[in-house]
C-alpha positions as CSV (number, residue, x, y, z in Angstrom):
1,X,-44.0,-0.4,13.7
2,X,-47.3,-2.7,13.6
3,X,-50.3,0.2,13.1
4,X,-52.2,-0.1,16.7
5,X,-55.8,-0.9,16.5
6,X,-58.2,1.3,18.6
7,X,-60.7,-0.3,20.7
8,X,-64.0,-0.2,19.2
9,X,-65.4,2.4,21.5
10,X,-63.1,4.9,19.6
11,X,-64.0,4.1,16.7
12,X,-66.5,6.6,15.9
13,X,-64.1,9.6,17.0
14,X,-61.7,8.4,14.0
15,X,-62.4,10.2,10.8
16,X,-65.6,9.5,8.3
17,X,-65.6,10.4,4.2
18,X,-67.7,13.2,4.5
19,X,-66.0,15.5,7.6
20,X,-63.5,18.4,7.0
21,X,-61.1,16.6,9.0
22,X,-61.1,13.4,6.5
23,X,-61.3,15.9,3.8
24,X,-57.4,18.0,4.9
25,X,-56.2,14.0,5.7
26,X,-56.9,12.6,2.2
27,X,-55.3,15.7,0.5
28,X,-52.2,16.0,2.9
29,X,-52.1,12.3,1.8
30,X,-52.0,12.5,-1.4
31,X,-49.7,15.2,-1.7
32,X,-47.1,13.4,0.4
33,X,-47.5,10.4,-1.5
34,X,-47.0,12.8,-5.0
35,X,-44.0,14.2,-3.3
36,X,-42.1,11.3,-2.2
37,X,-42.4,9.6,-5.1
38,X,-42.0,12.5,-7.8
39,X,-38.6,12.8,-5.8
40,X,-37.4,9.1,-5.9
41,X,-37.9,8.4,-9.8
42,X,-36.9,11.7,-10.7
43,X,-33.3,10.9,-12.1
44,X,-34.5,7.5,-14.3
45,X,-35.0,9.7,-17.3
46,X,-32.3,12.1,-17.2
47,X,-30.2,8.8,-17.3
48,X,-28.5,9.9,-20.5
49,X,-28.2,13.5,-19.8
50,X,-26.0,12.9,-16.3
51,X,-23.8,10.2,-18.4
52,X,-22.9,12.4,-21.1
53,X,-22.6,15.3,-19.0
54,X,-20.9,14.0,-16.1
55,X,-18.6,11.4,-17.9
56,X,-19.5,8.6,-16.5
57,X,-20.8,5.2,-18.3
58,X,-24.2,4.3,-18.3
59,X,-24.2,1.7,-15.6
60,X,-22.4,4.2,-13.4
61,X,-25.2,7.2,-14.3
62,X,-27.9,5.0,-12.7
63,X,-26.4,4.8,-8.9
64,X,-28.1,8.0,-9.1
65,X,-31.3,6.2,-8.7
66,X,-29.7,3.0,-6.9
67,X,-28.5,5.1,-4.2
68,X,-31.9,6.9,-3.4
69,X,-33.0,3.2,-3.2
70,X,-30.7,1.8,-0.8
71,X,-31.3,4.9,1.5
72,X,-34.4,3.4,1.8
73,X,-33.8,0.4,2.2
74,X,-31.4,1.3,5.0
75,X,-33.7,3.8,6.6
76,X,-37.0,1.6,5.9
77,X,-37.3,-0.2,9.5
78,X,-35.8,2.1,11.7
79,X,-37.9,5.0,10.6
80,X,-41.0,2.9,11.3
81,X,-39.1,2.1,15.1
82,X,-38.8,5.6,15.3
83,X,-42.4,6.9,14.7
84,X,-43.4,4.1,17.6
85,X,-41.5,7.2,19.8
86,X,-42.0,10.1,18.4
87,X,-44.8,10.1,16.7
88,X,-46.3,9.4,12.9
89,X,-47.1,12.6,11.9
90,X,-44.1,13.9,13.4
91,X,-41.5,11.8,11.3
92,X,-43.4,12.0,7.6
93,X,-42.8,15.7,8.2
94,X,-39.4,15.3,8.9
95,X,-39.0,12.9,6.1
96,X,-40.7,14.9,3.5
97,X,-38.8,18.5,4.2
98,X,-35.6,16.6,4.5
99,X,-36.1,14.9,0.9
100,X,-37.4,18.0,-0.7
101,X,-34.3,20.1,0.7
102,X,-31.8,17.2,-0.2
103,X,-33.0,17.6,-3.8
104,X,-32.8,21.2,-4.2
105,X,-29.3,20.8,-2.6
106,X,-28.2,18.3,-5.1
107,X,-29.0,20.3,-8.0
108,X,-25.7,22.4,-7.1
109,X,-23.5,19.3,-6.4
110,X,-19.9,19.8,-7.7
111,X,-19.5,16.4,-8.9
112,X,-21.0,13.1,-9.4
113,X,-20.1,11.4,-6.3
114,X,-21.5,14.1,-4.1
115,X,-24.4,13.8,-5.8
116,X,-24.8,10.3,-5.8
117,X,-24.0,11.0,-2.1
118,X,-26.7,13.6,-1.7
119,X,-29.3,10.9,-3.3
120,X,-28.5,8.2,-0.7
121,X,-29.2,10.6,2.2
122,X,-32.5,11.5,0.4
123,X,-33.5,8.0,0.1
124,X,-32.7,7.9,4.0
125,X,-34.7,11.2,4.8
126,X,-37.4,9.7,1.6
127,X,-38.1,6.0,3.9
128,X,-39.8,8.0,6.6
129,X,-43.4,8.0,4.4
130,X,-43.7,4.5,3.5
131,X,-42.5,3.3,6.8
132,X,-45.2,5.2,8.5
133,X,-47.9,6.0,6.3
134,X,-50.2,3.0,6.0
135,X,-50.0,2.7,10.0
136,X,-51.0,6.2,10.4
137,X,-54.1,5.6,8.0
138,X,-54.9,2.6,10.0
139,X,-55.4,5.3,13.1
140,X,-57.0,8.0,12.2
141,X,-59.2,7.1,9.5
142,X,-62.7,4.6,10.4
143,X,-62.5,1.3,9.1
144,X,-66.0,2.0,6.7
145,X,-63.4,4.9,5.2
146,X,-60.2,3.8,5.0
147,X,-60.4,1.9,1.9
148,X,-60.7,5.0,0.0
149,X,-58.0,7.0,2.1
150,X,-55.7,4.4,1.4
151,X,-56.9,4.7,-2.4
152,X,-56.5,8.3,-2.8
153,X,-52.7,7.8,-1.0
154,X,-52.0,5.0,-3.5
155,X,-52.6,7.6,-6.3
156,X,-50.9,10.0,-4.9
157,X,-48.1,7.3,-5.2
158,X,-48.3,6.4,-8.7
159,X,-48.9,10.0,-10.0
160,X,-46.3,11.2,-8.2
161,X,-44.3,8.5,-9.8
162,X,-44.7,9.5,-13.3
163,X,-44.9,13.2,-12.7
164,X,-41.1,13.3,-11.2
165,X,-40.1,11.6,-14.3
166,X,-42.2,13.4,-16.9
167,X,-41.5,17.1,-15.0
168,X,-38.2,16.2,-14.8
169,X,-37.4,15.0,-18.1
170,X,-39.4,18.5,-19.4
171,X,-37.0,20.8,-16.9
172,X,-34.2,19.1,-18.3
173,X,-34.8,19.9,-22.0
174,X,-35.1,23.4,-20.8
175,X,-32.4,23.6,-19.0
176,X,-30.4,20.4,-18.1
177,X,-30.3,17.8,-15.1
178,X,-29.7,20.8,-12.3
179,X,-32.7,22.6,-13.6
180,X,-34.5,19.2,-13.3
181,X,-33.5,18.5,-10.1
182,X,-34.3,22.0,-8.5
183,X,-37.4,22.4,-10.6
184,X,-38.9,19.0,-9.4
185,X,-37.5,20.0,-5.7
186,X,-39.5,23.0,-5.5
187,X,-42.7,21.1,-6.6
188,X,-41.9,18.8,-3.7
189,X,-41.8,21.8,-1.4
190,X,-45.1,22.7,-2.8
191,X,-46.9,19.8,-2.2
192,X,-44.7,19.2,1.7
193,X,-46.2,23.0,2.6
194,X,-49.7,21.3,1.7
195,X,-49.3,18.1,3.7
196,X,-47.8,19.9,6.8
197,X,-50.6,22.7,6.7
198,X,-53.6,20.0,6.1
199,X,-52.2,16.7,7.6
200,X,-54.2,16.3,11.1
201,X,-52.3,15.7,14.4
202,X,-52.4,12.0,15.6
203,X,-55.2,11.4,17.7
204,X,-55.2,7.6,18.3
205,X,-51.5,7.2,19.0
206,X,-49.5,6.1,21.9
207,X,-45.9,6.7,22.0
208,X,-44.1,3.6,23.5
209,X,-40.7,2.7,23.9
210,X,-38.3,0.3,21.0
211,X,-38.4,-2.8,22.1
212,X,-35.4,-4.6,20.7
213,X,-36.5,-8.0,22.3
214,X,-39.7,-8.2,20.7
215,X,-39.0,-6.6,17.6
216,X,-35.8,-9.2,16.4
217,X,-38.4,-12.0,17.8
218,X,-40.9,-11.1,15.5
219,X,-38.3,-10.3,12.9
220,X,-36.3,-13.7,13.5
221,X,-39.8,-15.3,12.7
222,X,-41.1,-13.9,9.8
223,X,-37.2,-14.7,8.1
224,X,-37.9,-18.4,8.9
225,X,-41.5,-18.4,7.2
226,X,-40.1,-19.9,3.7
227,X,-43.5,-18.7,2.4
228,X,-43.1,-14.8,3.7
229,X,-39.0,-15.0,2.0
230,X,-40.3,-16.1,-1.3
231,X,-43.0,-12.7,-1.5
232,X,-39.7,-11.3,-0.4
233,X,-37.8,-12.8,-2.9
234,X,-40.8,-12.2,-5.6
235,X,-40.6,-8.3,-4.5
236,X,-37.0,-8.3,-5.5
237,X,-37.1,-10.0,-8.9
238,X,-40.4,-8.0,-9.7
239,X,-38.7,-4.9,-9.1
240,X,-35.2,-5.4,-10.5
241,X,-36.8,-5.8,-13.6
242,X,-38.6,-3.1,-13.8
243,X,-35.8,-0.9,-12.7
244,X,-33.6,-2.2,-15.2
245,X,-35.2,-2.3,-18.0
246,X,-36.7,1.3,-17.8
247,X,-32.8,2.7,-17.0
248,X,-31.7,0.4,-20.2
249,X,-34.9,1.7,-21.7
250,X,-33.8,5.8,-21.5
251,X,-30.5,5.0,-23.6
252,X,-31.9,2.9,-25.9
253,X,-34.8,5.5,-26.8
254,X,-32.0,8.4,-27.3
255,X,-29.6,6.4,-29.0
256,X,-30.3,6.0,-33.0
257,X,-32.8,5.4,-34.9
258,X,-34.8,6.9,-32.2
259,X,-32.7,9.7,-30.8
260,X,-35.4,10.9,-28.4
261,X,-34.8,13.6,-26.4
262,X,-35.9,13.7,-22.3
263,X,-39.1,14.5,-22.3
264,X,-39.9,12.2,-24.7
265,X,-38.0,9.4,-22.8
266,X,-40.0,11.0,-19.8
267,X,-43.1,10.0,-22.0
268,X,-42.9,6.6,-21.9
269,X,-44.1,6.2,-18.3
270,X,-47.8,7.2,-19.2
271,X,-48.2,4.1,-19.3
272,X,-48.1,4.0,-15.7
273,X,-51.7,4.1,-15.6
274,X,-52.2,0.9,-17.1
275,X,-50.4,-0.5,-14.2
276,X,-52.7,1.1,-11.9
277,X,-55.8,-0.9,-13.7
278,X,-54.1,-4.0,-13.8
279,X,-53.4,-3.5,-10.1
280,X,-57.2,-3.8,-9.3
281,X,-57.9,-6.3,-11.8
282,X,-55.4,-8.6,-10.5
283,X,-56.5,-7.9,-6.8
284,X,-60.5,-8.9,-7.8
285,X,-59.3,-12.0,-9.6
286,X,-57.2,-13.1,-6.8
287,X,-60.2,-12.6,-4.4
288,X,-62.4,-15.0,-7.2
289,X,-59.7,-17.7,-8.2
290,X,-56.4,-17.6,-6.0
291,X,-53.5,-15.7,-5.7
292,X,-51.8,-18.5,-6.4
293,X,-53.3,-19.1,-9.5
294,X,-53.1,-15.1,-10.9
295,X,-49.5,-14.5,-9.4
296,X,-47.7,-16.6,-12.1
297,X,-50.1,-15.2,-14.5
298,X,-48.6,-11.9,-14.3
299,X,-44.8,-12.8,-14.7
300,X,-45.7,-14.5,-17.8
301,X,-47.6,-11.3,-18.7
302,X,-44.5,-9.3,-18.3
303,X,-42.5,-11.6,-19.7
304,X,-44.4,-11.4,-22.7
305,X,-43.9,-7.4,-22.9
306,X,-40.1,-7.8,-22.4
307,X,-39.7,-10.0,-25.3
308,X,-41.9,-7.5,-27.6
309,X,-39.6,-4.8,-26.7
310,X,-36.7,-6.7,-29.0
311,X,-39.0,-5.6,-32.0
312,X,-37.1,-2.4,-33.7
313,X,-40.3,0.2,-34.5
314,X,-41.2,2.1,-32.0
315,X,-44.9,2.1,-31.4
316,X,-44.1,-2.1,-30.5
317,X,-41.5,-0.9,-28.2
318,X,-43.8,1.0,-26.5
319,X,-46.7,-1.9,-26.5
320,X,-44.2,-4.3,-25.2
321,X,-43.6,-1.6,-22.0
322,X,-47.2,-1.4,-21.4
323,X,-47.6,-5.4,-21.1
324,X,-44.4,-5.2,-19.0
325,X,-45.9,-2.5,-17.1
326,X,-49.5,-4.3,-16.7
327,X,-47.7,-7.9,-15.9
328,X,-45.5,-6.1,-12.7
329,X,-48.2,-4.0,-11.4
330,X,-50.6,-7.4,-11.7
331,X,-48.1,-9.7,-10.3
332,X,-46.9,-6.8,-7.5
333,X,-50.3,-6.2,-6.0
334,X,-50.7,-9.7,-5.6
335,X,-47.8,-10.9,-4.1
336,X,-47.3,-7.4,-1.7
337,X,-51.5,-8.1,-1.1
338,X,-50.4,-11.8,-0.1
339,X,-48.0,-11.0,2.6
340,X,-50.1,-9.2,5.4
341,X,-52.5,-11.5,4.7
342,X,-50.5,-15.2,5.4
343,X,-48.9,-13.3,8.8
344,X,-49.4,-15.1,11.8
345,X,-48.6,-11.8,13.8
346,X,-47.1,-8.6,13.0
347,X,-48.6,-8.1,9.2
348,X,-47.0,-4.7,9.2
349,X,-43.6,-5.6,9.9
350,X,-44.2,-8.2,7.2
351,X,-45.1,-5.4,4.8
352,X,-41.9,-3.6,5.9
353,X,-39.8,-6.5,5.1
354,X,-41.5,-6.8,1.5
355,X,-40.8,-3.4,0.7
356,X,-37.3,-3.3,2.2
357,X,-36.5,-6.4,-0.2
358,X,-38.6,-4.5,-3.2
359,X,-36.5,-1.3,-3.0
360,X,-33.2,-3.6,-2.1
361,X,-34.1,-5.3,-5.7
362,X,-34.3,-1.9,-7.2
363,X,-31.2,-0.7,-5.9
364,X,-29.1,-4.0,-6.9
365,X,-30.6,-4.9,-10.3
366,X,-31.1,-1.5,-11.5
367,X,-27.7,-0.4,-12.2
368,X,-27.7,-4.0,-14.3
369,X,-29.8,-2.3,-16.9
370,X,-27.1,0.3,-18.2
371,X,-24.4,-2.6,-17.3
372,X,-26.1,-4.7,-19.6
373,X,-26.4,-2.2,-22.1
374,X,-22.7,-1.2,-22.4
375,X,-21.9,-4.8,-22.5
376,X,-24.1,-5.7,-25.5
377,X,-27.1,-2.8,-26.1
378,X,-30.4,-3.7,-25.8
379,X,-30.4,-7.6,-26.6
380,X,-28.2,-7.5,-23.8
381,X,-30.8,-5.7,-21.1
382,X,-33.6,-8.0,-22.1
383,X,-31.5,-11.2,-20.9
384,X,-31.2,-9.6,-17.3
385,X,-34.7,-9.0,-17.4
386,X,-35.8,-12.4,-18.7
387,X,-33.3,-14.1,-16.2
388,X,-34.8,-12.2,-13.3
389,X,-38.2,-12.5,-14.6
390,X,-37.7,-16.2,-14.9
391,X,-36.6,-17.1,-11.2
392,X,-39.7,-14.8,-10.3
393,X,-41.9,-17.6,-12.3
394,X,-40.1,-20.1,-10.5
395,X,-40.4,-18.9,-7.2
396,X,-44.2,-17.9,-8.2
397,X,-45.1,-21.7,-8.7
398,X,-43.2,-22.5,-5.2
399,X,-45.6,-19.8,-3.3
400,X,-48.0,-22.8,-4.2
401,X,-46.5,-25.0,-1.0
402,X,-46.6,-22.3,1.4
403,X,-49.5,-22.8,4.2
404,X,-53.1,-21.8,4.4
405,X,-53.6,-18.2,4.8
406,X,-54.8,-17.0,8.1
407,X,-57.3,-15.0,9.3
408,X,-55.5,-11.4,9.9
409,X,-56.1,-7.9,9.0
410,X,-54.9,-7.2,5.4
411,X,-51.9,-4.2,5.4
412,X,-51.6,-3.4,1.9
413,X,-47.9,-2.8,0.6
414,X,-47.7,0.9,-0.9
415,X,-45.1,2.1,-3.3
């Protein structure tokens, strides 16, 4: 799964800002990455909507985003295996005309176990992107451009992430959670139609043959590094907060005083972008002062946001989820930034691991949120956060003993 580096001699035949062929890579990119992403979150919002209408408690509603989740995390590794064979472009094709079709499928399911079904096989067809993406990026595209290729995916990411939840809490004011589903589905197919007509065919790859031996020694490595499990262990926490408190967030918001409807709930993620700034603010001060001074820096930050959201009027709610938002994305992009970097060998795998353990935090925690909220409302979902917020702080201040980073090739974490 580790991205092969081409021999300097090729590097000039990889693609420059500047050429067509750069040009139809960034967009296929991007559209991908607004794809997979628009179809992964799509369900957080309509959270309420599939509990009332399906009869089914809160805490059971959000499998529907679990589920997609632990497809991936099932899915995450072996897809990347897989492309080492048959090829990168070859599986994100795959992976994004399985999702999109899974989606638009799911939109007629009979009941809510087959569609909770149908969303764990789109998280398995979904992993096939971010298992392969970065290490097709890494070939094609010439160092002196792929720090703005890899920008332009990212974005694709994070706008992709707010536009399934804000087009499909729209669609399902109009017409309820089956018109969101198809309506958010066909946008996918829109955007896969781009990707497969634009993406360029693999130029720099080799195929090779899974190599079980090597791949569970490097694996059986990188799970003794005590420094690599607790960015593992900071991925999960991170994420299982943010999960679930946006899935406690959706029935607080429609429940009274507020009694919001979906595409208002759907709203609420605008704040995305803030995330996106504090991403690269994070990134330059980590670069100036540490990461291990700025890491614990942002769990406090989104601590701070969590506790603002006990406040009852509304526009505070919404300040507290922007400081929560800014405090993740800061503390995220350091931590995911920190694992290629402290990896002896095999800083892609390394990645992989991070984002299995990110998306396995989403997929346990999350449901926790409308757990917590049954049990005892919102008071109740701010504890889980704060708990899970808290051992991320811990573990935060332990990163400080792990060893001196080494001198590797940074792979960025993307989700």
């Amino acid at each position: 799964m580790s991205p092969a580096v081409p021999p300097s001699a090729d590097e000039d035949l990889r693609l420059r800002r500047g050429t067509v062929g750069y040009r139809r890579l960034s967009i296929a990119m991007f559209a991908a990455g607004l794809a997979t992403f628009a179809l992964l979150y799509t369900t957080q919002p309509l959270l309420p909507l599939l509990s009332r209408e399906l009869g089914v408690s809160p805490a059971t509603s959000s499998l529907t985003l679990a589920a997609t989740s632990l497809g991936i995390v099932v899915a995450l590794l072996p897809a990347g295996w897989l492309s080492d064979v048959w090829g990168r472009t070859r599986v994100m094709k795959l992976s994004l005309v399985g999702s999109a079709g899974l989606i638009i499928v799911a939109a007629a399911a009979p009941s809510f176990e087959t569609l909770v079904a149908l969303r764990f096989l789109q998280g398995v067809a979904l992993a096939g992107l971010p298992a392969v993406a970065m290490a097709y990026l890494v070939e094609e595209v010439h160092p002196q451009s792929l720090g703005a290729s890899i920008g332009l995916y990212i974005g694709g990411n994070a706008i992709g992430g707010m536009a399934g939840r804000l087009v499909g809490g729209a669609f399902a004011d109009v017409g309820g959670w089956r018109v969101s589903l198809l309506g958010v589905g066909l946008i996918s197919l829109a955007c896969t139609a781009v990707f497969l007509r634009l993406v360029p065919r693999s130029r720099h790859f080799a195929p090779h043959p899974f190599a079980m031996r090597a791949t569970l020694t490097s694996l059986r490595a990188h799970l003794r590094d005590r420094g690599q499990l607790r960015l593992d262990a900071m991925a999960a926490l991170l994420m299982g907060t943010f999960v679930a408190v946006f899935n406690g967030l959706s029935f607080r918001l429609e429940d009274a005083p507020y009694g919001l409807g979906e595409t208002a709930i759907a709203a609420v993620f605008l704040v995305y972008p803030l995330g996106s700034l504090s991403s690269a603010v994070a990134g330059r001060l980590a670069d100036r002062i540490g990461r291990r001074a700025v890491l614990p820096v942002g769990v406090l930050i989104a601590g701070a946001g969590l506790a603002i959201t006990l406040l009852r009027p509304l526009p505070l709610i919404i300040l507290g989820i922007a400081i929560l938002t800014i405090g993740f994305f800061a503390a995220h992009s350091v931590a995911s930034s920190w694992v290629g970097r402290r990896a002896a060998h095999a800083p892609a795998q390394a990645s992989a691991l991070y984002l299995l353990a990110y998306y396995l935090g989403a997929s346990i925690a999350g449901p926790l949120g409308g757990n917590a909220w049954d049990a005892g409302g919102w008071n109740e979902v701010v504890l889980v956060g704060a708990v899970l917020l808290g051992l991320a702080f811990v573990v935060s201040l332990r990163l400080r003993g792990t060893p001196p980073l080494r001198p590797t090739v940074e792979h960025p974490v993307v989700v």
